[in-house]
Backbone as CSV, one residue per row, in Angstrom:
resi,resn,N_x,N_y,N_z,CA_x,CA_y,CA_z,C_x,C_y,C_z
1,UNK,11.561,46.400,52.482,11.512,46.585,51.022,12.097,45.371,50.302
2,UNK,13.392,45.203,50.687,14.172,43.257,50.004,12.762,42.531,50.333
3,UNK,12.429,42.765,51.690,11.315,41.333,51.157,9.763,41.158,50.601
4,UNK,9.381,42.446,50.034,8.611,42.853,49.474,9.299,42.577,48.277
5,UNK,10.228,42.679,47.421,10.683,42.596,46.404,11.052,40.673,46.360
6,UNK,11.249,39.909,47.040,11.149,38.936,47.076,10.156,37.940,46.952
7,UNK,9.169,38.599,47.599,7.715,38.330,47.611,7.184,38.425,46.111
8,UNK,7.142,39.741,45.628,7.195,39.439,44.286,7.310,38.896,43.274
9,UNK,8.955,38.053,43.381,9.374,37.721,42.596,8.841,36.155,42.694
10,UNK,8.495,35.934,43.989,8.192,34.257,43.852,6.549,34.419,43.469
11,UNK,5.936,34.963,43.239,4.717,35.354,43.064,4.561,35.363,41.461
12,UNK,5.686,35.929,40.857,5.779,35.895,39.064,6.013,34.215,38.969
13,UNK,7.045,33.898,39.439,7.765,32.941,39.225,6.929,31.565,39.445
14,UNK,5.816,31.771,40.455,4.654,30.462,40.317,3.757,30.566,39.152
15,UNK,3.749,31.988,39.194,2.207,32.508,38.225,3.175,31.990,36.589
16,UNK,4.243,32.331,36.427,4.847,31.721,34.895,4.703,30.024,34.938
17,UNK,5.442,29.695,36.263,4.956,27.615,36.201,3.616,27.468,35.955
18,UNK,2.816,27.786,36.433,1.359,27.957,36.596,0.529,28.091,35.025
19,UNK,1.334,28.849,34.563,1.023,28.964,32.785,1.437,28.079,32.312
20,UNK,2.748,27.677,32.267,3.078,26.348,31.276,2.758,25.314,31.580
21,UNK,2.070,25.264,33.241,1.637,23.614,32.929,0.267,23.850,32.406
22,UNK,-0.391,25.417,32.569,-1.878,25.417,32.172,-1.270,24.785,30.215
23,UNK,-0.639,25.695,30.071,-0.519,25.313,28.135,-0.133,23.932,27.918
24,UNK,0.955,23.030,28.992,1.510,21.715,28.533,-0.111,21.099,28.487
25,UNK,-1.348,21.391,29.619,-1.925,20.491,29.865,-3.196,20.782,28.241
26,UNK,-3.642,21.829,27.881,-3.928,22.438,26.868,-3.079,21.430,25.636
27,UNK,-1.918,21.332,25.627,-1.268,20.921,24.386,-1.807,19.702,24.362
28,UNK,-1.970,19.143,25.555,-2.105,17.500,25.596,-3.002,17.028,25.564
29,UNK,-4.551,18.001,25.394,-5.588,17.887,25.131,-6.397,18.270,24.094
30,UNK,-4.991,18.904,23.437,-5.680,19.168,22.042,-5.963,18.385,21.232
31,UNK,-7.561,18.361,20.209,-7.705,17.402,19.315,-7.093,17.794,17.889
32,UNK,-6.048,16.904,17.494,-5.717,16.854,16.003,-6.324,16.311,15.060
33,UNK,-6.863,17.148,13.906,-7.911,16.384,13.276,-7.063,15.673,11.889
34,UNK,-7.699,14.391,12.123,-6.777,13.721,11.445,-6.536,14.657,9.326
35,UNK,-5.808,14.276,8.598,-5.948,15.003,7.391,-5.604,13.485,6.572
36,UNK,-6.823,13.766,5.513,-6.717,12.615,4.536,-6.405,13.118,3.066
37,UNK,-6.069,12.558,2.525,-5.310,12.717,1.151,-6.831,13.471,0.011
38,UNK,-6.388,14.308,-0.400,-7.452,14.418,-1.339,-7.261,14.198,-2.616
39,UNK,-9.061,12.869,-2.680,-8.849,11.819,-3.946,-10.017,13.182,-5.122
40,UNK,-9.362,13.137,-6.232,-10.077,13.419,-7.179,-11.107,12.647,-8.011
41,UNK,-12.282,13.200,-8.195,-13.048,12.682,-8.734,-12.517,12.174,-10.153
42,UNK,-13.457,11.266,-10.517,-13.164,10.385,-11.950,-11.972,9.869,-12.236
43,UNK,-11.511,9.180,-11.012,-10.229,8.913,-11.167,-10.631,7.156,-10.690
44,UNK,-9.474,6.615,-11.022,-9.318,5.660,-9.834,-8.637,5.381,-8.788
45,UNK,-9.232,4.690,-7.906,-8.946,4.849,-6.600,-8.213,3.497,-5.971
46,UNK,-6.823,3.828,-6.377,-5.840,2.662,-5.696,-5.561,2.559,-4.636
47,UNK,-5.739,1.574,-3.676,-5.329,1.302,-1.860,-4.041,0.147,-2.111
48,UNK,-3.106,1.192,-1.101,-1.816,0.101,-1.195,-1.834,-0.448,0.594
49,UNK,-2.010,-1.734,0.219,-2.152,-2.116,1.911,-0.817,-2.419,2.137
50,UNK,-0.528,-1.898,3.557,0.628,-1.939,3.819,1.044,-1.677,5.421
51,UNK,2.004,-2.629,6.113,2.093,-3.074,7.056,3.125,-3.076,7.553
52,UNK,3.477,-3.354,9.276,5.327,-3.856,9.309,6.280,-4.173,8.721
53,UNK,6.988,-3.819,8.087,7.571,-5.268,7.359,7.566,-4.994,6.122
54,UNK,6.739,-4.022,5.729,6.386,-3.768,3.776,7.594,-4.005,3.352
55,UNK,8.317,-3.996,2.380,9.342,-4.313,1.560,8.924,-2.999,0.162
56,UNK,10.190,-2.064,0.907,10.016,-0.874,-0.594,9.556,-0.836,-1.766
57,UNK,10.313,-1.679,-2.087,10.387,-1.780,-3.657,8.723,-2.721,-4.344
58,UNK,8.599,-3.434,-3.282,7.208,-3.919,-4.018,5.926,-2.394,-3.435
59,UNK,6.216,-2.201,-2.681,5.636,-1.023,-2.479,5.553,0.314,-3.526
60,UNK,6.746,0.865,-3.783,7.198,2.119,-4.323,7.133,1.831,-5.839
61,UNK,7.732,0.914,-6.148,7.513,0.374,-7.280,6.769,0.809,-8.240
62,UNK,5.245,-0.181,-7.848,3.901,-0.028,-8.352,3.683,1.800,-8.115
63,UNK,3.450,2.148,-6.920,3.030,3.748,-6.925,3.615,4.511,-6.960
64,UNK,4.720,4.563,-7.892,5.622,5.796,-8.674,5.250,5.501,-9.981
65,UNK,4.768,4.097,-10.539,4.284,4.043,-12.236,2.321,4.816,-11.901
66,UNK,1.767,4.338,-11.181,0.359,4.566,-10.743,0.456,6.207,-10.776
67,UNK,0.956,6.536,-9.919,0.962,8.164,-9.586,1.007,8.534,-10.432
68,UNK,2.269,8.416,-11.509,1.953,9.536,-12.231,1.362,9.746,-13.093
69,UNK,0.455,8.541,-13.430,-0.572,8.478,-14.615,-1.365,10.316,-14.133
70,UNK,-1.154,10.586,-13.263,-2.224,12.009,-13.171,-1.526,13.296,-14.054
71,UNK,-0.232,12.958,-14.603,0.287,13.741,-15.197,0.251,13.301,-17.128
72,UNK,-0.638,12.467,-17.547,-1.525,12.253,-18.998,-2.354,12.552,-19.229
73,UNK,-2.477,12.985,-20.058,-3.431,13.641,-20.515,-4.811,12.293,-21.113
74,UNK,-5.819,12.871,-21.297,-7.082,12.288,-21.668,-7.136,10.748,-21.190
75,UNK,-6.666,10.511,-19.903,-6.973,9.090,-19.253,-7.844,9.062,-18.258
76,UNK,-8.043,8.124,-17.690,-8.656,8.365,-16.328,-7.787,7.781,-15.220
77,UNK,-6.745,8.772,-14.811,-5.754,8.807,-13.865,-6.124,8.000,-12.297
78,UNK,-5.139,7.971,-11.582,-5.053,6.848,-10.761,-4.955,7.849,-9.607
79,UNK,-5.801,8.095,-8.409,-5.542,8.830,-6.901,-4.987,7.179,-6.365
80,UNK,-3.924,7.339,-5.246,-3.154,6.365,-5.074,-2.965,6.934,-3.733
81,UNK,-2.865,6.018,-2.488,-3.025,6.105,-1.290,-2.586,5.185,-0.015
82,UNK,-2.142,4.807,0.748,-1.690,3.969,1.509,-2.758,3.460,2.685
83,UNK,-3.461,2.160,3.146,-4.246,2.003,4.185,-3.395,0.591,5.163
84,UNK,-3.670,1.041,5.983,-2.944,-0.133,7.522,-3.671,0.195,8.360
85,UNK,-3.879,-0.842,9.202,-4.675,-0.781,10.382,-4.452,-0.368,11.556
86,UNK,-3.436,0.900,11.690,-3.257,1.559,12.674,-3.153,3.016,11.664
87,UNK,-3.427,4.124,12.611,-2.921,5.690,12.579,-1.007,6.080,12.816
88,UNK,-0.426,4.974,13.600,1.014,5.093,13.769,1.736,4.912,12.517
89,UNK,2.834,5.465,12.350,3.845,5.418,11.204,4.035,3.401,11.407
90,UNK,3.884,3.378,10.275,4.598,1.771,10.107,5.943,1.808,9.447
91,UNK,6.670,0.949,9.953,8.191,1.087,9.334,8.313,-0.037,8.354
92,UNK,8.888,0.018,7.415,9.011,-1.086,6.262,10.246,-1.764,6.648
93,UNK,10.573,-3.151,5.900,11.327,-3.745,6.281,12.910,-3.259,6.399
94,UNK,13.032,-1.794,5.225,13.854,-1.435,4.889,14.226,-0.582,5.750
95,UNK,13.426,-0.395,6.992,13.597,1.073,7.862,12.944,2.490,7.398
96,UNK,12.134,2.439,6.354,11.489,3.878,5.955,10.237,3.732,6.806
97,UNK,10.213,5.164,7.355,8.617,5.152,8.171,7.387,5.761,7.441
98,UNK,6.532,5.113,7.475,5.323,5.961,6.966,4.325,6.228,7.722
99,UNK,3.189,7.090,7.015,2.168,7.524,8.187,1.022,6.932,7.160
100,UNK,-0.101,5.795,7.420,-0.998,5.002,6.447,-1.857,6.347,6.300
101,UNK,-2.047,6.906,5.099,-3.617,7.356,4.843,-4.895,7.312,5.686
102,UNK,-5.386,6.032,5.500,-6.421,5.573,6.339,-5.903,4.409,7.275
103,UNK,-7.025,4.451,7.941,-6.865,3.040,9.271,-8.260,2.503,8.855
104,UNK,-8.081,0.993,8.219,-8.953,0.706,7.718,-9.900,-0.230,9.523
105,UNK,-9.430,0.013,9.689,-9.745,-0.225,11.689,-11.181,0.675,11.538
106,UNK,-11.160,1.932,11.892,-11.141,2.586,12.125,-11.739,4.010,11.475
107,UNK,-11.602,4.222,10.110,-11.612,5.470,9.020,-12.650,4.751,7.886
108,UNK,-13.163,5.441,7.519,-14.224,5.179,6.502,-13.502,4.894,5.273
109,UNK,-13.389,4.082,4.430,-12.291,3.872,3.153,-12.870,4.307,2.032
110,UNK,-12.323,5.187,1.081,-12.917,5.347,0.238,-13.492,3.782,-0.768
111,UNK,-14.381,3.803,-1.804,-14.320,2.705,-2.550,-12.758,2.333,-2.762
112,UNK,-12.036,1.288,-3.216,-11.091,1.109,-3.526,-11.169,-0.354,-5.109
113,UNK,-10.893,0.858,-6.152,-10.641,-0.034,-7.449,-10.069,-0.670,-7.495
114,UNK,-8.596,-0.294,-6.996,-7.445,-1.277,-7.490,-7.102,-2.053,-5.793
115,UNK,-6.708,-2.498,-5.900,-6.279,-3.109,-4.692,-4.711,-3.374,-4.740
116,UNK,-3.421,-2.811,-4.034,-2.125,-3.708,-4.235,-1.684,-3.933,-3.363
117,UNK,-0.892,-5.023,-3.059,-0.913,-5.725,-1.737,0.999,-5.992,-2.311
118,UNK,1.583,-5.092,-1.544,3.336,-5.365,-1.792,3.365,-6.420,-0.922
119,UNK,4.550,-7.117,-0.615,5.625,-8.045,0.164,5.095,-7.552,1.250
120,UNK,5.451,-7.793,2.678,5.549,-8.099,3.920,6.397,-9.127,4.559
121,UNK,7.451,-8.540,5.735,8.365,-9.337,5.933,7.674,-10.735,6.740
122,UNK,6.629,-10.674,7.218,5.647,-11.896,7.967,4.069,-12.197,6.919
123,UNK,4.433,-12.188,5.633,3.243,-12.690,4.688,3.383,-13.939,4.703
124,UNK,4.682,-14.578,5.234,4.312,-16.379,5.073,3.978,-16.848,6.387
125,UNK,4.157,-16.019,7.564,3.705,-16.604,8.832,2.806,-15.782,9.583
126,UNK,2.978,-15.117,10.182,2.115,-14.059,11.464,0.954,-13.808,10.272
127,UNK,1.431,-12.751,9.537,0.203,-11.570,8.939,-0.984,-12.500,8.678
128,UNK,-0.056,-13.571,8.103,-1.740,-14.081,7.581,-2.257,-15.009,8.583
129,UNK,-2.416,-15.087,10.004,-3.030,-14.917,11.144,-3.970,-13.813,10.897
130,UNK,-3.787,-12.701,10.852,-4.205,-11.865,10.974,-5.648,-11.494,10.186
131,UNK,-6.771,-11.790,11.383,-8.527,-12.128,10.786,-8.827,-10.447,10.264
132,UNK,-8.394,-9.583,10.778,-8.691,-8.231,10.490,-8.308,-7.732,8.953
133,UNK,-7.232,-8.013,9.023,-6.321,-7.414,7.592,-7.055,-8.538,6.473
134,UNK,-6.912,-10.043,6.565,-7.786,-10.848,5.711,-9.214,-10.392,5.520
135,UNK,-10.158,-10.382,6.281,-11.329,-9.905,6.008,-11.335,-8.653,5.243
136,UNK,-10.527,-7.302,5.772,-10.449,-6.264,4.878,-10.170,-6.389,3.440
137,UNK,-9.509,-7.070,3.350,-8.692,-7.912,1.551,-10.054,-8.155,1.195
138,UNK,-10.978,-9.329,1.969,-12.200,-9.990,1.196,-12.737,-8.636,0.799
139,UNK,-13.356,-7.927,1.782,-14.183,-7.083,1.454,-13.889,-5.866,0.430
140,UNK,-12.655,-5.818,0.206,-12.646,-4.875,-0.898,-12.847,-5.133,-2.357
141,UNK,-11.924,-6.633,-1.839,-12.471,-7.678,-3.304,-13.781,-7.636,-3.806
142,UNK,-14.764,-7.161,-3.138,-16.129,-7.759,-3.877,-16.530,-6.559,-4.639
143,UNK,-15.673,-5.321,-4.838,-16.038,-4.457,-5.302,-14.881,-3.910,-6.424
144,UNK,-13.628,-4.451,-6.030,-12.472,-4.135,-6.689,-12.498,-4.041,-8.476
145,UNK,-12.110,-3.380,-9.291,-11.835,-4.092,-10.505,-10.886,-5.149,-10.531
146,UNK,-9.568,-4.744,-9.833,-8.539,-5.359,-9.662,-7.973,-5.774,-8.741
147,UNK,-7.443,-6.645,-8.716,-6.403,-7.092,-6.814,-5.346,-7.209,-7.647
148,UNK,-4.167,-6.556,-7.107,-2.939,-7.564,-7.438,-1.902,-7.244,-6.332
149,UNK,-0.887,-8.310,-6.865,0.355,-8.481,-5.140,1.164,-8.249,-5.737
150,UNK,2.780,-8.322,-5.438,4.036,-8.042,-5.417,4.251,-9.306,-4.419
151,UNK,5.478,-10.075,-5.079,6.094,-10.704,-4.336,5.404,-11.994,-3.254
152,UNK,5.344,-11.862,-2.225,4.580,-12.585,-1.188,3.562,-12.156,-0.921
153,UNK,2.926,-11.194,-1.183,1.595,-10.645,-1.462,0.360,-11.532,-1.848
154,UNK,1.133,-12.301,-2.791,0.391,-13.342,-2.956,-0.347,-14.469,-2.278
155,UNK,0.228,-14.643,-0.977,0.457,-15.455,0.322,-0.984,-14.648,0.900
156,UNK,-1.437,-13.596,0.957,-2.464,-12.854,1.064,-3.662,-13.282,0.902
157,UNK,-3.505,-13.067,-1.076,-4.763,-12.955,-1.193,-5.176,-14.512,-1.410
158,UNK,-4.150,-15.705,-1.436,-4.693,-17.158,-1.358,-4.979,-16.749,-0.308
159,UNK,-4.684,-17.021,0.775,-5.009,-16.961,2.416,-6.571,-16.302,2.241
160,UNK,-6.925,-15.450,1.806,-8.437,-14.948,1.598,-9.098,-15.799,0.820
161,UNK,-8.715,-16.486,-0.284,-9.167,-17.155,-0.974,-9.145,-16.849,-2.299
162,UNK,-8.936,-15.200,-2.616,-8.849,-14.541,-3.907,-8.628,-15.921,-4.508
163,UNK,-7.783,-16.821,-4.999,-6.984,-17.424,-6.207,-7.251,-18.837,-6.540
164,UNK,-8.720,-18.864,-5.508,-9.091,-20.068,-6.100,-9.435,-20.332,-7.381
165,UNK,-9.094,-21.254,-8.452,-9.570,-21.560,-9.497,-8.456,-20.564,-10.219
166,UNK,-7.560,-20.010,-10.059,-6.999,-19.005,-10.759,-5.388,-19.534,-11.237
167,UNK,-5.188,-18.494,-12.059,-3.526,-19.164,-11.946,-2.557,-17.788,-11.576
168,UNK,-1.728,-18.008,-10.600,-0.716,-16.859,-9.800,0.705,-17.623,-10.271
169,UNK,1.209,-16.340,-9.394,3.048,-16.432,-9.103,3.200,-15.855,-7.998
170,UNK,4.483,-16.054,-7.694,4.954,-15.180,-6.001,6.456,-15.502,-6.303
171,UNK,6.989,-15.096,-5.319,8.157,-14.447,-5.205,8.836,-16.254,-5.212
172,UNK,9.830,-16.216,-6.779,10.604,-17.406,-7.467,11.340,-18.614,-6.321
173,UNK,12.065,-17.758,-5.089,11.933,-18.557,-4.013,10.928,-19.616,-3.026
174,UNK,9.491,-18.550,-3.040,8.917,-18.811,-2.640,7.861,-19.522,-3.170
175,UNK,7.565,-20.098,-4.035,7.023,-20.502,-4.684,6.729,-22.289,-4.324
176,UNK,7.176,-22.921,-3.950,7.288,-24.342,-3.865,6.965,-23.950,-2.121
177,UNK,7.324,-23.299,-1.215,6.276,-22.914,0.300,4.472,-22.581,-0.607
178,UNK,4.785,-21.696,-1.444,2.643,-21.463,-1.479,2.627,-22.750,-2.081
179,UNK,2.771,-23.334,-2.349,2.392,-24.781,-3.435,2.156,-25.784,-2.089
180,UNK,3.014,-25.646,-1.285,2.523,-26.441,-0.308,1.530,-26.393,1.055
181,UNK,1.407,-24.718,0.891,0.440,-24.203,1.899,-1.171,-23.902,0.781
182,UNK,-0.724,-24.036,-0.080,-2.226,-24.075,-0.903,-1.933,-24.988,-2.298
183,UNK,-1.977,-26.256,-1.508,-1.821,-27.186,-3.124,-2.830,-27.824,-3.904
184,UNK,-4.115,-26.693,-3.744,-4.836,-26.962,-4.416,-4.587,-25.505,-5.805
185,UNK,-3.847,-24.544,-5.515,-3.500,-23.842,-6.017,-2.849,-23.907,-7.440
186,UNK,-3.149,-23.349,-8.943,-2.576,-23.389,-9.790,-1.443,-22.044,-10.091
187,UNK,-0.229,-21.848,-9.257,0.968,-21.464,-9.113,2.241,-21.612,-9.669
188,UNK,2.712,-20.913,-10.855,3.633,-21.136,-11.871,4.963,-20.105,-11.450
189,UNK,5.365,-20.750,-12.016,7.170,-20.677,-11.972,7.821,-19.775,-13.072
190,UNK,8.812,-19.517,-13.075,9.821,-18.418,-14.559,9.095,-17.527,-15.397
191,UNK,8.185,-16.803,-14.676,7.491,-15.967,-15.350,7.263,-15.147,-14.168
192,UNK,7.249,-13.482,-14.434,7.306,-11.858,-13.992,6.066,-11.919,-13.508
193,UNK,4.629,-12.533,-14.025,3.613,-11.855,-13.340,2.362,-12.888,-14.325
194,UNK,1.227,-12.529,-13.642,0.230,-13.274,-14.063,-0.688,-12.500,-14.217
195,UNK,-1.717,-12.749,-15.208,-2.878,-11.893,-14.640,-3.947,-13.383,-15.478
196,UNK,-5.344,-13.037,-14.026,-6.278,-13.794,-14.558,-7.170,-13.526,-13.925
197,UNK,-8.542,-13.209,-14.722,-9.294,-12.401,-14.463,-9.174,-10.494,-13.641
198,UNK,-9.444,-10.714,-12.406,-9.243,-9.039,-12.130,-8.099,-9.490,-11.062
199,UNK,-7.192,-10.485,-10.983,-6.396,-10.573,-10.035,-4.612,-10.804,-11.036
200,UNK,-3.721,-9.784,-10.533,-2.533,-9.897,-11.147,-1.664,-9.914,-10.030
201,UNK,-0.726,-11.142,-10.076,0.216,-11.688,-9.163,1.932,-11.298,-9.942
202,UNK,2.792,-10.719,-9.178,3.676,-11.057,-9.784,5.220,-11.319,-8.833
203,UNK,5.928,-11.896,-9.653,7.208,-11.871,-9.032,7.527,-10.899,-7.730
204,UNK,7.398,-9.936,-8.096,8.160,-8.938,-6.882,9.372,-8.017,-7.390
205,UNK,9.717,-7.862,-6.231,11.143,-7.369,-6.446,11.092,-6.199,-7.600
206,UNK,12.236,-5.530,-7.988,11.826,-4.703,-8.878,11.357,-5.256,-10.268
207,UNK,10.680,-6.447,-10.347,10.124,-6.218,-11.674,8.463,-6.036,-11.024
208,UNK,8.390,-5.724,-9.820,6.772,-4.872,-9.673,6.796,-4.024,-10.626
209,UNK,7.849,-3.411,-11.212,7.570,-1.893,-11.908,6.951,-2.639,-13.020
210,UNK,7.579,-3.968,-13.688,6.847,-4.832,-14.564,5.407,-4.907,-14.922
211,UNK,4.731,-5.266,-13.778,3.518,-5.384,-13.265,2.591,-4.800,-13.490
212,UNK,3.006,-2.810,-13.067,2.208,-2.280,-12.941,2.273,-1.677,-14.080
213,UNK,3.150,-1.722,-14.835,2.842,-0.723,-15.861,1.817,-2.410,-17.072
214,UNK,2.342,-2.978,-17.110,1.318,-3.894,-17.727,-0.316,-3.819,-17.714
215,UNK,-0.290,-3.468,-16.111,-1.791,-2.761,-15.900,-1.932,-1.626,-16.271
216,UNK,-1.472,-0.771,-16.804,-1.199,0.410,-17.029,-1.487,0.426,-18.484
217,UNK,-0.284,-0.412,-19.077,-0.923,-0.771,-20.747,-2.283,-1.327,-21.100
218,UNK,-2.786,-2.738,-19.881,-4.449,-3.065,-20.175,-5.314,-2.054,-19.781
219,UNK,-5.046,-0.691,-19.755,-6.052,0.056,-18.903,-5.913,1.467,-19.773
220,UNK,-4.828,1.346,-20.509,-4.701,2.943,-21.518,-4.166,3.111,-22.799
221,UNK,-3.604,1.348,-22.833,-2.712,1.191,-24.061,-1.449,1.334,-24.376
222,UNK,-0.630,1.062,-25.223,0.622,0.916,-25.275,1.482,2.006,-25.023
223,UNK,0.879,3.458,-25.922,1.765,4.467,-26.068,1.808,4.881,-24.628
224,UNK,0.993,4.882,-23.956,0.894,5.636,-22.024,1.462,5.009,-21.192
225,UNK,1.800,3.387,-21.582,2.521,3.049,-20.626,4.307,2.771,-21.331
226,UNK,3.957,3.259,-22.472,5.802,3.861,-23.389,5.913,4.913,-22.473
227,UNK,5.267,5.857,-22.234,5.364,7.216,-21.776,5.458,7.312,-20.276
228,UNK,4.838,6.128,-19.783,4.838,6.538,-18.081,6.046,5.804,-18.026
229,UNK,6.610,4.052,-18.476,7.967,3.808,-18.844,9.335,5.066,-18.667
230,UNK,9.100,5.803,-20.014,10.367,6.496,-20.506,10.197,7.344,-18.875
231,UNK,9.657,7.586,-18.652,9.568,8.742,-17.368,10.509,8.422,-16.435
232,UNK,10.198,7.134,-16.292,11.132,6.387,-15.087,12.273,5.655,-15.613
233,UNK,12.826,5.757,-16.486,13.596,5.841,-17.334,14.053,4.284,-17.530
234,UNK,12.834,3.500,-17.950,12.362,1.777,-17.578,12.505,1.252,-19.033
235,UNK,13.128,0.174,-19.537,12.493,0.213,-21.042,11.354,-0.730,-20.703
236,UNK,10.788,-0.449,-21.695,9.310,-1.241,-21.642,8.751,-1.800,-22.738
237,UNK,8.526,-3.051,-22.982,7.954,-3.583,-24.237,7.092,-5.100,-23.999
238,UNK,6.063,-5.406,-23.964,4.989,-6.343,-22.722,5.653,-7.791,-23.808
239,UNK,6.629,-7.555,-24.743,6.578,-8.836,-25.837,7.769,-9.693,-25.105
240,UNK,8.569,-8.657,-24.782,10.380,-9.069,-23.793,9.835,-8.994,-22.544
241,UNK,8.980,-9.513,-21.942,8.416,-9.825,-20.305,7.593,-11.178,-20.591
242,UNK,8.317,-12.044,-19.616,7.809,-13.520,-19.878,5.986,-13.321,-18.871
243,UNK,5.403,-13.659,-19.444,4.047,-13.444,-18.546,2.794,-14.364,-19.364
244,UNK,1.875,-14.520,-18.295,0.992,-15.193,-18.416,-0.254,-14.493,-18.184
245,UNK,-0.778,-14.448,-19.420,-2.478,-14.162,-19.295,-3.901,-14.864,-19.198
246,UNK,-4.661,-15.055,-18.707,-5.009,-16.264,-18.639,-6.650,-15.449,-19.354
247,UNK,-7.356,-15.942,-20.757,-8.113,-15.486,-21.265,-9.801,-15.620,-20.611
């Protein structure tokens, strides 16, 4: 009888291992279907490219003024979204991890209107190696209303070519490096941001918030970007921001 009752017990005791590796192997074959952000119609459709290395604040910046344009009334609000060329969390320079929206590798992209291209801690060396992420920049360009950078961002879209014939800024340090890696480039100094034609360059750093709400004012007018301003509790007035428009 003990070994009938023993018998038993090693008999449960395979048949339970026997299940969990059936479920571990089940778990490990399950397909997760990826989940993408849902963009609303009649909106526009901002892609923040973004990589190793992003730098917060030119990042967060811009898409905390962008976002919340969906909370005004009678505009045509901004769906706002993150794309990198992997599905893995990318970590920013600052240590925050994210998970990109799309993998422009990879995922079908929606159109993309706006284009913003924050800092990157390798925008003056490695990234812009990088034939994949450049070509993606071109190609959105040809459809974009707008491109604009933050900071070394700028290092980008020269590297694509965006800024030929144009006039930019980049990050106040950096500025005399792009002058010499593109000195055919018309690249100015003591001024927050540029805009010329559909491409707006600016300083960086937290006066991105600068930036974007400027686009914000050419795109809805003064009182909406008073209002998306006061929100973030920014003062805002485009007359006290040194900037360059180029007609």
């Amino acid at each position: 009888m003990k070994q009938l009752i023993i018998l038993v017990l090693i008999m449960v005791c395979c048949s339970c291992n026997d299940k969990k590796a059936t479920e571990t192997v089940e778990a490990e074959n399950t397909f997760v279907e990826k989940q993408f952000p849902k963009l609303e119609p009649n909106r526009y459709n901002v892609g923040f490219l973004i990589m190793e290395g992003t730098y917060n604040t030119e990042l967060t910046a811009p898409y905390d003024i962008f976002q919340h344009t969906i909370f005004r009334e009678n505009i045509k609000a901004m769906n706002v979204f993150t794309v990198a060329n992997t599905d893995e969390p990318i970590t920013t320079f600052e240590g925050m991890r994210i998970i990109p929206d799309f993998n422009y590798v990879t995922d079908s992209i929606p159109k993309i209107d706006i284009l913003v291209v924050p800092s990157a801690e390798h925008h003056l060396d490695r990234d812009l190696e990088d034939k994949a992420m450049i070509n993606f920049v071109k190609k959105v360009d040809k459809e974009a209303l707008f491109v604009t950078s933050h900071c070394d961002g700028a290092f980008v879209l020269a590297e694509a070519g965006l800024l030929a014939n144009k006039v930019s800024t980049t990050f106040p340090s950096d500025i005399q490096k792009m002058r010499e890696r593109y000195p055919d480039l018309d690249i100015r100094e003591d001024i927050l941001f540029v805009h010329d034609g559909k491409y707006i360059t600016s300083a960086g750093g937290a006066k991105s918030f600068e930036a974007a709400l400027y686009l914000c004012e050419y795109l809805y007018g003064k009182n909406i970007a008073k209002s998306l301003s006061g929100g973030l509790v920014i003062d805002w007035d485009l007359a006290n921001v040194p900037h360059i428009v180029i007609e």
